[in-house]
N, C-alpha and C positions, 0 to 999 in steps of 0.2 A: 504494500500500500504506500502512499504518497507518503511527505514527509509531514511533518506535522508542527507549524511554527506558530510556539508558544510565547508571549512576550510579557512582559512584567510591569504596572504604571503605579507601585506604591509600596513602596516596604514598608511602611507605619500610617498611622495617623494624623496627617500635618505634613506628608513629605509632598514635594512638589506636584504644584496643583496643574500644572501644563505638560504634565508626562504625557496625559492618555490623549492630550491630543498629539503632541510630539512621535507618540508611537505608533498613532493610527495613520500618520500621513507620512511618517518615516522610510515606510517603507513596509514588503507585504506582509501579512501576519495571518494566521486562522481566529487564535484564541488568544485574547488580552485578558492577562489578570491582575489583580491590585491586591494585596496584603495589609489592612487597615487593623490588625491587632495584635493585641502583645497583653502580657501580666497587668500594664498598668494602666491599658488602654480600656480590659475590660472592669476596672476598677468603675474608674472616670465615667463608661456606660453606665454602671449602673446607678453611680449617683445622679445624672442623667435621668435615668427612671425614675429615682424615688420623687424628682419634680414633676414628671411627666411621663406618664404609664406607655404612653404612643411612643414615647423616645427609642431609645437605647441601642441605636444603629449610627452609622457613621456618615453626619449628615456632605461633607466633604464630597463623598461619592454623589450624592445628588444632582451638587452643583457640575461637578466636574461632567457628569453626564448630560444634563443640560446642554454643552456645548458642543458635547460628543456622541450623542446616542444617533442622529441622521448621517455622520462620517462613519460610525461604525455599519451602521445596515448598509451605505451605499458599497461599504469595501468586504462587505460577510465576512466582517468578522466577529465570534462569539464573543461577551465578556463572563467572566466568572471572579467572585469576590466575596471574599469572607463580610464584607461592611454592612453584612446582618447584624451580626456582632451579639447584640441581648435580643434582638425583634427581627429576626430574617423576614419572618409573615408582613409588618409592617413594612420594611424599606420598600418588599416586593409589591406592595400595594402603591407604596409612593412613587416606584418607577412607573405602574401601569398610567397614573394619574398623569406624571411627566410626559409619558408616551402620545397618552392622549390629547395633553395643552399641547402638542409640539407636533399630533399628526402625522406621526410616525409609527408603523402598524409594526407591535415587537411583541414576542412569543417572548413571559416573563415568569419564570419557577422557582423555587425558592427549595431548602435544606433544614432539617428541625429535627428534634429528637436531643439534641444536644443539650439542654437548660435543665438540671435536676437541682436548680434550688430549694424546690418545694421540698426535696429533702435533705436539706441540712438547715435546719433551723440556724435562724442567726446569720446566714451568709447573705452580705449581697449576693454576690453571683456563684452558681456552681455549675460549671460549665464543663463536660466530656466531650475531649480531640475526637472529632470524628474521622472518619477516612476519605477517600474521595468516591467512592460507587453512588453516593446519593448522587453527588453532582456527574455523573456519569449516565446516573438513568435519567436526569432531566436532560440530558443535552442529548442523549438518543430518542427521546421522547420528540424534539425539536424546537427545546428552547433557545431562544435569542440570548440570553443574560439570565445567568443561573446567581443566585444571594442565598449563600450559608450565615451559619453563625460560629461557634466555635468550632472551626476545622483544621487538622492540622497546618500547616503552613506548606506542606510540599501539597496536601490533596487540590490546592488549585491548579495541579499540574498531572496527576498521577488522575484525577478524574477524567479530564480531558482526552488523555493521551488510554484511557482504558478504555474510552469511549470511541474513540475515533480508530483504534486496532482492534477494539471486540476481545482487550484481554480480559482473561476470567481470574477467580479471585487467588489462581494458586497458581499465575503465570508467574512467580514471586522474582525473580531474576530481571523480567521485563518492568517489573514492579519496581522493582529496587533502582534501577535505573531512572525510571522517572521522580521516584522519592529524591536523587540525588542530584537531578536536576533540578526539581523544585526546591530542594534548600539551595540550589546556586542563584536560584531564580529569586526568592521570596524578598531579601533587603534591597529590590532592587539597587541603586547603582554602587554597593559595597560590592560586585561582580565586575564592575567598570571603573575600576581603579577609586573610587567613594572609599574614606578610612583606612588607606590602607599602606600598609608599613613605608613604602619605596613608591610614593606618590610621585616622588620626582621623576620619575622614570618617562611619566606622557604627560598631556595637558589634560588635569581636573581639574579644572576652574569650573564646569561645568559638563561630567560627566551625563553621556547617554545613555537611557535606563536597557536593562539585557534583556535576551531574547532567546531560545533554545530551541535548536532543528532537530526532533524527536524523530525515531526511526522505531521501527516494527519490534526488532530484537530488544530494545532499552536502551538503546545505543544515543546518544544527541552530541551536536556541537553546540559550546555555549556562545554566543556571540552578539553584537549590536548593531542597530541599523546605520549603514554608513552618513559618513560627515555628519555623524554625533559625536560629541565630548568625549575624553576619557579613555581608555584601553582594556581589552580584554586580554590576557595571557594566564600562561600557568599557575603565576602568582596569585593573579587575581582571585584566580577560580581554586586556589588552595584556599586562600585566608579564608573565602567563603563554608567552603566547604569543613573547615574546624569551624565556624562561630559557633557558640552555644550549643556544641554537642558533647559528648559524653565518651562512651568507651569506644570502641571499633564496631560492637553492634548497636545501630540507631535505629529505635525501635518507632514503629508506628501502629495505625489502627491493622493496616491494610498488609503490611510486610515489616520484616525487620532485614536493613540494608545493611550490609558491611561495608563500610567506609574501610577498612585494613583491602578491602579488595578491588578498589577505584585504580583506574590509570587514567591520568592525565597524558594530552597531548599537544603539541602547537599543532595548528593545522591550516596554519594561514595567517594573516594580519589578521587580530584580533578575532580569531578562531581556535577555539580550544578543544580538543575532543573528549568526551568523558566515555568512557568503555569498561569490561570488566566485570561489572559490578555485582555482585551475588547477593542474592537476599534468601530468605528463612520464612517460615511461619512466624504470626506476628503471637506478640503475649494474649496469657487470655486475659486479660483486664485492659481495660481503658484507659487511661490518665485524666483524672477532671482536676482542672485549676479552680481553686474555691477564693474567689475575697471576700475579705470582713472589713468591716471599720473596726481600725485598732484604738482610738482616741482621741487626740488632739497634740500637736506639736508646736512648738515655736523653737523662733533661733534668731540670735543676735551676735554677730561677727565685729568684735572691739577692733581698732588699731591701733598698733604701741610701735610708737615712735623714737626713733636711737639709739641711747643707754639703757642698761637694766631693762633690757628686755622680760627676762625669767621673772624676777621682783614686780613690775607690773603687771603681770599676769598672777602671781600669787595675792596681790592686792585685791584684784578683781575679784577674785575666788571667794576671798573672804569677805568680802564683802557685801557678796549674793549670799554667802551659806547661808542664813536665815532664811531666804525668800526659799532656796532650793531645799531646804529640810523636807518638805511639806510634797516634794514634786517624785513622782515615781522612778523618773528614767532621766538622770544627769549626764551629758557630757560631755567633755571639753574637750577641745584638741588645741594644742598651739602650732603654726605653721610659722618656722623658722624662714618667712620670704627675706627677712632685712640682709643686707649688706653692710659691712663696717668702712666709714668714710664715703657716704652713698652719695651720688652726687644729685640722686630725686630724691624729693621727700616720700616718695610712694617707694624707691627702692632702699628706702631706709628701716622703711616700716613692717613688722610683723602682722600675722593676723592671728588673735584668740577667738576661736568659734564657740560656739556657746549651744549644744541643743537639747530640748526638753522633751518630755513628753509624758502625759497623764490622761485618767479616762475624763478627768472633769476639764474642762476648756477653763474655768474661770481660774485656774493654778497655774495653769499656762500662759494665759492670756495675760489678761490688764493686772496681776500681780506680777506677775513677770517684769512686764516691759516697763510699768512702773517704780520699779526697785532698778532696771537698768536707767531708764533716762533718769532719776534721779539721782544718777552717779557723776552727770554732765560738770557739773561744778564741784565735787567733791570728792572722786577719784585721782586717778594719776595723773601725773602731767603729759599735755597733748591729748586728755580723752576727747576722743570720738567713736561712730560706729559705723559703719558701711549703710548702712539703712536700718532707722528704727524698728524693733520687735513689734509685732502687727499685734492681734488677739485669739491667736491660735488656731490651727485651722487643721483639719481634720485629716487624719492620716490612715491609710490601709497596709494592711495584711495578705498576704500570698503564700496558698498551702499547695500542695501539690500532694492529690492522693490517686489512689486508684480503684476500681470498683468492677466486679465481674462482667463479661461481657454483654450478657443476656438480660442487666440489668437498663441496658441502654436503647431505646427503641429508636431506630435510624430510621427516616422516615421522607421520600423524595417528594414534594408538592408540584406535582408539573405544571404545564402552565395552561393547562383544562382543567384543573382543578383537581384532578384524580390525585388522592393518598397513596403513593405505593411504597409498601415498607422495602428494605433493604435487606437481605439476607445477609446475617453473617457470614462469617467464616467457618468450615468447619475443623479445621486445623490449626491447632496451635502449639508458642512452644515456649516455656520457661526461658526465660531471660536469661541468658548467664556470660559470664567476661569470658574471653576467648584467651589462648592461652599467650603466654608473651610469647611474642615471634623473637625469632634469630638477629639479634643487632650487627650489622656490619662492621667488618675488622676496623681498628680502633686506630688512627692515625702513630704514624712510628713517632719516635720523642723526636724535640727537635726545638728549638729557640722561641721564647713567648714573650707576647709583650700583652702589659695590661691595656684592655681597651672595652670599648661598651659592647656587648653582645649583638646589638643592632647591626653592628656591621657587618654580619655574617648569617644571620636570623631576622626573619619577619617573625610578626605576631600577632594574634586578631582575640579579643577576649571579648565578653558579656556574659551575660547574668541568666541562672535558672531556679526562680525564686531565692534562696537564701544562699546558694553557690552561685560559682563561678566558675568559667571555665578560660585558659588562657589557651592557644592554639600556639604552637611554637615549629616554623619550619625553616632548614635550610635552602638554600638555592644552587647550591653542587654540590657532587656525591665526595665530595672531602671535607666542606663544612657539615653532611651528615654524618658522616662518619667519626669527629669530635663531636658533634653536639649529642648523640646520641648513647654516649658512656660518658659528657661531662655533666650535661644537663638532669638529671637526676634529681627527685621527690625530694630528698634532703637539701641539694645546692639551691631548689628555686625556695623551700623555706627561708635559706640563709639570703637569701637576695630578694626577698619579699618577706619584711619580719613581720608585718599583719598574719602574715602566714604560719607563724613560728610556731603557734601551740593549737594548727587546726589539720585536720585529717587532710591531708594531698596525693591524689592519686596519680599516677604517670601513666600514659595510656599510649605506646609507639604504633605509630603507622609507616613501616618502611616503605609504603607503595608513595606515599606523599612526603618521603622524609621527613616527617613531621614528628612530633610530639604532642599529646593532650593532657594538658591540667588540669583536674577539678578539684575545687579549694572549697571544700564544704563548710557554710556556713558564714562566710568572710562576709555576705548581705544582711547578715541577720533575719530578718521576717521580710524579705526581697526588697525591690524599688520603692513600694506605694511607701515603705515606713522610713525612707531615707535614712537610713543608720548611720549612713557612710559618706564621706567627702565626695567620692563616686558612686554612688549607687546601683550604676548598674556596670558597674567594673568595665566599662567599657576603655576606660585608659590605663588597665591593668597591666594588659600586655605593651604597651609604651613603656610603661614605668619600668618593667622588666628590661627590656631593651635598653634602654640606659642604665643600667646596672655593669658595672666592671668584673672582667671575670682576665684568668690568665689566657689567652686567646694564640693559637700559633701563628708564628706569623706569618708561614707559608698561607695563611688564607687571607692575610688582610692586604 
């Protein structure tokens, strides 16, 4: 069968709003998809809801469609999009409406079964990854624009691509292949050089969103539409391919993909091949991502100015402790930014951050920031603060569990109206770590010199509720070959001391020369609760890369 090009207009919520036209007129495509969620996305939906029952979808796609829904029907191409998000039924109703103000006759389906808040009391949202087959039977059904809600982030790709080959649900190899495209696919332009280690390498001033020529077997190149922004190569398409994943097996509703079994390939300017790829029977349970409101937070960021840096910061401390007696969750950090003999006043200056958090807002809030601004006159010399403490504003929670398969009703809504459930799977298979593979021979001894790790290593990290995961790959088979008997679970403790007293797993992928970290726990209760300077460790793997290590010099 033909090939089957898939193209990408959203990795989050809020990412550029002229993609899908950019991709619809870019150049040819079948199926355009958008990726409008994440952990903290479905937060924000459901506070969303609690104002308004009609909400809880991504209203972003609306507009953007708007502009775009008569370029898509003139060029037949499908779109498919998670920006159901809490209310699939609803958005899908708002596009018929759109359709109709705009006089554009479009076949509109939608995806559900996924929302089992009703049982977990207490949750805003409890939402189970679904796979892609729902959106598979609406697009052989002959939907125009198919709108899920919580689905994994490859099934807007793995749906399409089962649809349009007539795979079935144990073609798992073919499967795994599209899974692995749709994670290169989902952050759109982090696959086109967006965040990514060795940016200087092409021009991303404004990278072009990716796009993947899907084949029969599970085979695709990843690629972008030409005289767009940005670059596609091996690089790119590794960093991708570690974000926010886990061990060698990456488990889904639909398949479980072995990433340990991927081969990259150049296959052109800005042509990557992905090939290989092997997949499994998937677990038998689901993963449902649960938010809750955890409380209420504030945070006030001092500035301390020249001498006695440490001294005024211990001022401060004491200062508040009475206010903070009272407060559940204190904590402080100090950021050593200053320089001695600074020649700015800002590069003279440290920053003490300050953040709270309790179930009652009023401990938070106006006692808080009360007891800080009235330190304006009667604290250290030079007090000030980056922006006054606000009255505390509400913060969430992210669980990550999982619940047996049978307990989830997958359920296609096509665009006649007809309910057709989705058959599960009948095969499945305990999750388990693969064994460690054979590390390649270890470079012979030879002259070092101290220098930052980046120079020899990329790296891509983000967040999986309360972990993190850091991606760590070489770029020749001789900086793998050190990196992969130096870089070791102990060495990136000792070179990430947040790391120092938390579980770190090492996870080798020789086909990618790569490395996987996951640092359990370093999120604490994930992004919504902000625990952390970085939240969603997304400059985790920077920080690392600037770390010194003994480096040979035959590589630098």
């Amino acid at each position: 069968m033909s090939v089957l090009r898939v193209g990408n207009a959203s990795g989050f919520y809020g990412d550029r709003f002229d993609a899908m036209r950019e991709m619809l007129t870019g150049g040819p495509l079948d199926v355009l998809t958008g990726d409008y969620l994440a952990e903290l996305t479905m937060l924000i939906l459901g506070r969303d809801r609690l104002k308004d029952p009609g909400a809880g979808y991504a209203r972003t796609f609306l507009r953007q469609l708007e502009e775009c829904l008569g370029l898509a029907r003139e060029r037949g191409v499908r779109i498919v999009t998670n920006a159901g998000g809490l209310n699939p039924a609803g958005l899908a109703d708002a596009v018929r409406v759109l359709a109709d103000r705009l006089g554009i006759p479009v076949r509109v389906a939608h995806v559900e079964g996924d929302d089992l808040t009703a049982a977990h009391p207490g949750a805003l949202a409890a939402h189970a990854y679904l796979g892609g087959f729902g959106i598979a039977e609406c697009l052989r059904a002959g939907a125009d624009v198919v709108v899920t809600g919580r689905v994994t982030d490859a099934a807007l790709v793995t749906g399409p691509a089962a649809a349009h080959f007539g795979w079935g649900p144990t073609e798992y190899d073919r499967l795994a292949g599209a899974v692995v495209a749709g994670h290169v696919l989902e952050c759109g332009a982090q696959a086109t050089g967006g965040n990514y280690s060795f940016f200087q390498d092409g021009d991303v001033r404004r990278p072009g969103f990716p796009l993947a020529e899907l084949h029969a077997d599970g085979t695709s190149v990843v690629t972008k539409h030409d005289g767009t922004g940005g670059f596609v190569d091996v690089g790119t398409v590794t960093a991708q391919l570690l974000y926010e994943t886990h061990g060698a097996r990456y488990a889904g509703p639909d398949v479980t993909a072995r990433l340990d079994t991927v081969r990259l390939s150049q296959d052109g300017p800005d042509r990557v091949r992905v090939e290989g790829v092997r997949g499994e029977a998937p677990p038998p349970t689901l993963k449902v991502g649960l938010n809750r409101l955890g409380g209420f937070r504030n945070e006030v960021a001092f500035v301390l100015t020249g001498l006695d840096v440490e001294a005024k910061a211990a001022l401060v401390r004491a200062q508040l402790e009475p206010v903070l007696g009272r407060v559940a969750d204190v904590r402080w950090d100090l950021a050593r930014t200053d320089r001695p003999d600074a020649a700015t006043e800002e590069t003279a200056s440290a920053l003490l951050r300050l953040v709270v958090r309790d179930a009652d807002q009023q401990v938070v809030g106006r006692a808080l920031s009360g007891a800080a601004v009235e330190l304006a006159l009667a604290g250290y010399p030079g007090f000030h603060v980056l922006a006054p403490p606000g009255k505390g504003a509400p913060y969430g929670v992210f669980d990550a569990l999982h619940v047996p398969r049978n307990t989830v009703a997958h359920v296609a809504v096509r665009h006649d109206g007809r309910r057709v459930p989705v058959p599960d799977v009948q095969d499945t298979a305990v999750l388990r770590a693969v064994p460690e593979p054979p590390l390649p021979r270890p470079l012979p001894p030879g002259p070092v010199r101290r220098a930052p790790l980046g120079l020899v290593a990329g790296a891509r990290s983000g967040d999986k509720g309360g972990d993190a995961n850091v991606g760590v790959w070489a770029r020749t088979d001789d900086a793998w070959r050190w990196l992969a008997h130096e870089l070791t679970a102990d060495r990136f403790r000792e070179l990430i001391p947040e790391a120092r007293d938390l579980p770190v797993v090492r996870h080798p992928l020789p086909n990618l020369r790569a490395l996987n970290f996951v640092v359990e726990g370093i999120l604490g209760e994930g992004v919504a609760a902000q625990a952390r300077f970085d939240p969603q460790a997304k400059a985790l793997g920077e920080w690392l890369r600037a770390r010194h290590l003994d480096i040979p010099e035959a590589l630098l």
